[in-house]
Structure formats: C-alpha cells, structure tokens
N, C-alpha and C positions, 0 to 999 in steps of 0.2 A: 516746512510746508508753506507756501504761499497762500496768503491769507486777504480775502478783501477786509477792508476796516470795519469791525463789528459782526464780520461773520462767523457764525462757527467753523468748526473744522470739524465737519459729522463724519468721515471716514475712519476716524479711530475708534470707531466703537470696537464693542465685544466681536471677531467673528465668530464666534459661535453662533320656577323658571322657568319659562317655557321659550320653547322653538320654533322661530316662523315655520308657518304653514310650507309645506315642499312647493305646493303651487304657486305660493307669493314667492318664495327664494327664488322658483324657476324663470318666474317674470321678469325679475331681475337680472340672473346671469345670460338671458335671453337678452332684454331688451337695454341693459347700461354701454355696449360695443358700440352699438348702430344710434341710442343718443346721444353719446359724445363724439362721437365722430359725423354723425351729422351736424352739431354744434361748431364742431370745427371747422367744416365744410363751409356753412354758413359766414362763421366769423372771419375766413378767410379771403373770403368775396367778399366780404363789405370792409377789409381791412382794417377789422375795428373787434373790441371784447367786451365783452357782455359786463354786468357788475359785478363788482369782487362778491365770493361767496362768504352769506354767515357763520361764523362758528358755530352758531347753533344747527346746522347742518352736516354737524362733522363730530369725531371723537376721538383721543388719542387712546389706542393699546398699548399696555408696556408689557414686557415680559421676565418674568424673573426664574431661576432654576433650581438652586441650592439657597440655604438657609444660617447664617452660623459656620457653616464650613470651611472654614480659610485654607482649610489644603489644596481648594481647588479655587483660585483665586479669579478666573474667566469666566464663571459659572455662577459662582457664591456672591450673596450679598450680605455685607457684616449686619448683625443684629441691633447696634447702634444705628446702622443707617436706612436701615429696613424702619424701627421705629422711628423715626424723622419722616419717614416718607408716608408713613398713616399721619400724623400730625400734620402734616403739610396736607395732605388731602381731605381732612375733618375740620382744618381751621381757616382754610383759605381761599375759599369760594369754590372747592371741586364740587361735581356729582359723580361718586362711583353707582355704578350701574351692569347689572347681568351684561354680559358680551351679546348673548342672543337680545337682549330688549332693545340696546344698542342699534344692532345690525333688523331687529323687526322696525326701529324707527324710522332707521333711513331708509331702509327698503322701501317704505311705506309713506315717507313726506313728510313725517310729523317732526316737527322741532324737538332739538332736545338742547337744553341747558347749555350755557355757556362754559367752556374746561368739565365738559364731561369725559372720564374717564373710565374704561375696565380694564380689570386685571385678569393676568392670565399667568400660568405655572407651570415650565413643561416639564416633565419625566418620574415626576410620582417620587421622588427620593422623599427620603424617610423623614427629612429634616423639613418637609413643606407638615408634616401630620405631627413635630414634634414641636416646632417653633413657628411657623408660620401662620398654620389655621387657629392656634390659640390669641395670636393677637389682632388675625382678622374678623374671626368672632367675637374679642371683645370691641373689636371699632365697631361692626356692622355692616362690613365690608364685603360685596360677594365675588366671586371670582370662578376662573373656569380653570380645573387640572386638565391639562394633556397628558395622558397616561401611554406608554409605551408597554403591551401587556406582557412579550418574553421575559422582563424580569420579573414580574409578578407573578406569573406563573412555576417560575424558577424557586421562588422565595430566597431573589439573592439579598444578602446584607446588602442596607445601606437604600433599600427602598422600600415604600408601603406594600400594605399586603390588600388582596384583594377585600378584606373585613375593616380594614380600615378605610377605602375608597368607597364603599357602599355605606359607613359613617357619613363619611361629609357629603356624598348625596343624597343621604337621608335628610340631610340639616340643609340642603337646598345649593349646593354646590354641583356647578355644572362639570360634568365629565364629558373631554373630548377625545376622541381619536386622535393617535401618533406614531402608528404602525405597530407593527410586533416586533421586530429585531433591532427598533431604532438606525438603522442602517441610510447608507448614502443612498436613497430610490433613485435618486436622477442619474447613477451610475450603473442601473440595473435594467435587463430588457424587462419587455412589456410584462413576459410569462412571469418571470422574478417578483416583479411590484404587484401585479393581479394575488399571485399568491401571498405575498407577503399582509397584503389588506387585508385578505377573505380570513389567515391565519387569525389575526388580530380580532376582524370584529364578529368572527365564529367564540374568542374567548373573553369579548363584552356582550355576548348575548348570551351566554353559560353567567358570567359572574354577577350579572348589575341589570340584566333581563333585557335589556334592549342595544341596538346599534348607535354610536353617539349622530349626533347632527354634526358637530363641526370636526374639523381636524387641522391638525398641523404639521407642518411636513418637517422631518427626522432637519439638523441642522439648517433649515428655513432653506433647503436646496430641492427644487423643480425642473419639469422640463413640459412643455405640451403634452408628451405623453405620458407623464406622471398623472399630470393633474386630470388629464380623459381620465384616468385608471381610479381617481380617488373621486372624481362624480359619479363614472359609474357603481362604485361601489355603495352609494348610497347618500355620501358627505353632502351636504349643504352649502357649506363656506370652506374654506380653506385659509389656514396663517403662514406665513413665511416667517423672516425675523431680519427681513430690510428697513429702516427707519421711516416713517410717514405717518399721514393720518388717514383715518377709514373716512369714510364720505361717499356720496351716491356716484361718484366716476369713477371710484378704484375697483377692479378687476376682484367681485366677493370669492375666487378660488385662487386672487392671490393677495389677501389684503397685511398690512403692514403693523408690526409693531416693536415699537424701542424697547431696547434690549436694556436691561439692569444690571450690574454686576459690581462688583468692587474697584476696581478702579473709574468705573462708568457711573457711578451711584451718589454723589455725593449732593449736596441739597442745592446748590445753585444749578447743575447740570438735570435734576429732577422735575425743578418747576421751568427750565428752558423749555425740557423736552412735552411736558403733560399740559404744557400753555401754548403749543404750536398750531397753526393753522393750516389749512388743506393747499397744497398747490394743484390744480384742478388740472390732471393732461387727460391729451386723447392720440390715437395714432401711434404708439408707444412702439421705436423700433429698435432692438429685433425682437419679435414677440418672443421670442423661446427666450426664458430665462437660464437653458444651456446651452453656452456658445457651440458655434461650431467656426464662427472668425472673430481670430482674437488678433489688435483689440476690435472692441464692436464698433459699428455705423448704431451711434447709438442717439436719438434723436424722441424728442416729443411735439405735440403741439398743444400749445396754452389754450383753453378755454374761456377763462376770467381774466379782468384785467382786475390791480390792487394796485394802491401805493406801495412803489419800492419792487414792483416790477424790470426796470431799468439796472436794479443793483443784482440782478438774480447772478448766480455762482455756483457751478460743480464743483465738485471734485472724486476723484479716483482713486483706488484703493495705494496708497504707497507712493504713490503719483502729485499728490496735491491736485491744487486748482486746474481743472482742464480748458480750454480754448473753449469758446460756445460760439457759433454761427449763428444768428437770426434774419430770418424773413419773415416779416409781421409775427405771426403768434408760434413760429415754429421754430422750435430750437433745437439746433444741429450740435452735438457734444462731442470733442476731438480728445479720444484718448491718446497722450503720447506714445503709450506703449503698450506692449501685450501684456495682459494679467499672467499669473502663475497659478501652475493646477490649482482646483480645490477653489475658495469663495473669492470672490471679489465683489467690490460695492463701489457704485455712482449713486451719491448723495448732491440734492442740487434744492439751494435757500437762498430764499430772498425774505428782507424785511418788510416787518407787517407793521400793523399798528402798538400802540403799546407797547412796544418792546416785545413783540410774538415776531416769530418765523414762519411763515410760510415754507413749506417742507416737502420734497417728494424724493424718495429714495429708491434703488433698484439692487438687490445681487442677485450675480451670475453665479451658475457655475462652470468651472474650467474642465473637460475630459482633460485627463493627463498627454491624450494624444495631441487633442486641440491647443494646450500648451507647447509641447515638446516641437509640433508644426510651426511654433510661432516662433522659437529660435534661430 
C-alpha cells in the first residue's frame, strides 16, 4: 500500500443517562446540512478557511463486539487488550462520557474535555455481560449496548438475555436500537426495513418499556432510504462503523465510530485512534452511502483550515492511497477502481498537532448488481 510518510493506513480496519430532548436532536438534523454548507459557500468565495476547530468540540466513538472470544478473530477483542485500553483511558488524560451526554453537548455548543471519549458495544453477545460489564463497572466507565432483539428473543446461545439487559440498564447503561434480524437493511426494500424496525422496537417496548433513542445500523451499512426508515421510526441519532470523529458537522443519522478488534486493538493503534481530531467537511458526494456508480465521484469540501492541511491523504478499500484533486477547500477523490460487492471504505488523514490526525472516513455499500455492472 502506498503510504505518505507518517500516515496511517486507515483502510485496514475491521470490515465489519439521559437523551437529548427530540426537539433539540430535531434542530440539529434540521439545521447541521444548510450550516455547513453555507460555511462552505462562504469559504469558497473568500478563497480562504475559517480556524481549525477544538477538540474540545469534538469526541471519538470506538466500538467493540465480542469479548474474550478468539474464535471469532474480526469481532473479538482479546481480554489482555481490552484491559490495556481501560488503563489507557483511566491514566492518560481521557473523559469517558454517556454517548447521549456526548452528542447533548454538541448538539447544544457546550465544550467538552479534551480526548473525550464513549463507548459503544454492538449485538448483546454474551461475553459483553460476562467479561466486559465487570470490568467496565469496576473502572466506572459507562457505555451504550446496541442490542439486535431476534436473538434475544430466541434465547439463542452465545447471547444476553433480555433479564440480563434490563441489569445493566438498571445500573445506568444505555440501551440502543440495532434492528431485529441483524440483517443487511441497505439490501432490503423500503416495506422489508419498515418492518424489520417496527419488529424490533415493538420487542423493546414489551422487554425494557420504552423505544431506544439511538441506533445503529446491522454491519454500519445504509442507504437514504434506510436512514428515512430509521428517523421515522422514532431513532434520534444513528451509528455506522466508518472511522471518524462525531463533531457538530457530521451527519447525527450517520455518525462514525472506530472499530476494535484483535488485530485492530493493540495499545499504540488505540491511543492513535481515541487521540484523533475532527476533519470538518461539508457537501459530501455521493450522498447515498449505497452506490449506484462504482467507483464513486467521491468528493468533499473543507470547512476549517489546520496545520498539516497540505499533507491531507485517502485511501481506498484494497486500493491504497487515491489521487485527490483540489480547488481551494474542495477535494475531489479519484478512486482507481470499482469496489467489490458488500463494504468498502475511503478513509482520508492529515496531520494535526501533537502527533493527532485529523480524520474523516466514509463506507459504502456495493448492491451485488452495482458491482457485477462495474465489471
């Protein structure tokens, strides 16, 4: 993979309390399109970029899935490394913090802490209630489950049961929405994903009494009409699992968080990623995060200027570093080739201060069709 000097190579990742007010969330998935893109508008005409933004404006999500589990090596995070990474966040200048307090912050303007960080857990396996909440409770550490509810309902092996998840929301653990079948939604029509929601959060308003505020979509895979389907049903925010930091420009029904796992886990690559800082876009093309031309016309434009601007870098799933076109603050991204069904990711860093990256990541997904047409 072609590499600039000193940059990561963010394409190999994994591919795999209270709640803002609905009227303050609504302000924002309202009003964060039309001010960043008027800012861009703005910066475009005077040829010039406003100041780099604070971290304290900003906060990294990570995500982690299994616990202890080495059978599943894409998913799992070994328990040696999993404790290194509460130590690393207890001794080293982080704030872990609720997801929602997080996202009421910025919603809302207020500062928050420099290397603030939440945690987040998807799919309710057995090993987050047998090894993971015991040592998050002994840090003091809060975090949010994404619960997918067909196997709980099931009571298949190998995941929590509903008496166990109404535990740790009893003990202040926030429970998210993550559909019912777990399934590909961005491969499913409209009727399919309607039903597949209503499924789900008719059997979080039987177990746990209420409908969650956030959710996260089954393999961090969306399309426009996914995410219409998951506002309407009541969600709040929305998680994907493309690499980035949450901030007041990122799209709250599609915001970003690094992914954990065993090979992806290890303590230098934990404080790279939990130390990163926002790269501000707006204009983000193709809006639909399912292709329908592959590869994409895939372009942003910069909002803030920082040091280490000038050194900025993509890259492509499989592809390495891609070509970048700029006119002032808009950068045009040249993927060499067409992706292959199923995920792909444009990861695009430049250096910050301190030895932090500045960070904005995207995945798509491929229709098997829209692949096989690109042949």
């Amino acid at each position: 993979m072609v590499n600039r000097p000193g940059s990561p190579c963010p394409t190999t990742e994994d591919s795999t309390i209270a709640v803002p007010a609905r009227a303050s969330r609504a302000r924002w998935r309202r009003g964060w399109p039309q001010r960043i893109l008027a800012l861009g508008v703005l910066l475009a005409a005077n040829a010039g970029l406003a100041p780099a933004a604070e971290a304290a404006e900003s906060a990294v999500i990570i995500m982690y899935h299994r616990f202890g589990e080495t059978n599943y090596p894409s998913t799992n995070i070994g328990l040696e490394q999993f404790e290194a990474h509460l130590r690393i966040l207890g001794s080293e200048g982080y704030t872990v913090l609720p997801v929602p307090e997080i996202l009421a912050a910025i919603d809302e303007g207020r500062p928050l802490p420099d290397k603030t960080v939440g945690i987040t857990i998807d799919d309710a396996y057995a090993s987050v209630y047998r090894e993971a909440w015991p040592r998050l409770r002994a840090a003091g550490m809060p975090f949010t489950l994404f619960a997918s509810t067909d196997s709980i309902d099931d009571n298949l092996a190998g995941f929590m049961t509903w008496q166990q998840i109404r535990e740790l929301r009893d003990a202040g653990v926030v429970i998210g929405g993550h559909s019912a079948s777990h399934g590909h939604l961005a491969a499913r029509n409209n009727a399919a994903v309607i039903e597949e929601l209503n499924r789900a959060n008719a059997s979080y308003q039987a177990q746990l009494g209420a409908v969650p505020a956030l959710f996260a979509y089954p393999f961090g895979e969306t399309s426009e009409a996914v995410t219409a389907a998951v506002r309407e049903a009541g969600f709040n925010t929305a998680f994907g699992q493309h690499s980035g930091v949450v901030h007041a420009s990122v799209d709250p029904y599609y915001l970003p968080r690094f992914a954990l796992n065993e090979t992806y886990g290890d303590e230098d690559r934990f404080r790279m990623v939990t130390q990163t800082l926002p790269l501000p876009v707006a204009d983000i093309t193709p809006a639909d995060p399912t292709l329908q031309t592959n590869p994409p016309a895939f372009g942003f434009t910069l909002t803030e200027a920082f040091d280490g601007q000038d050194r900025l870098a993509c890259y492509a799933s499989g592809q390495g570093e891609a070509v970048i076109e700029r006119l002032g603050p808009r950068v045009e991204v040249r993927v060499a080739e067409p992706f292959g069904k199923g995920r792909a990711r444009i990861n695009c860093t430049a250096p910050g201060t301190d030895g932090r990256w500045h960070w904005f990541g995207m995945q798509f997904y491929v229709p098997a069709a829209v692949a096989k047409a690109a042949d």
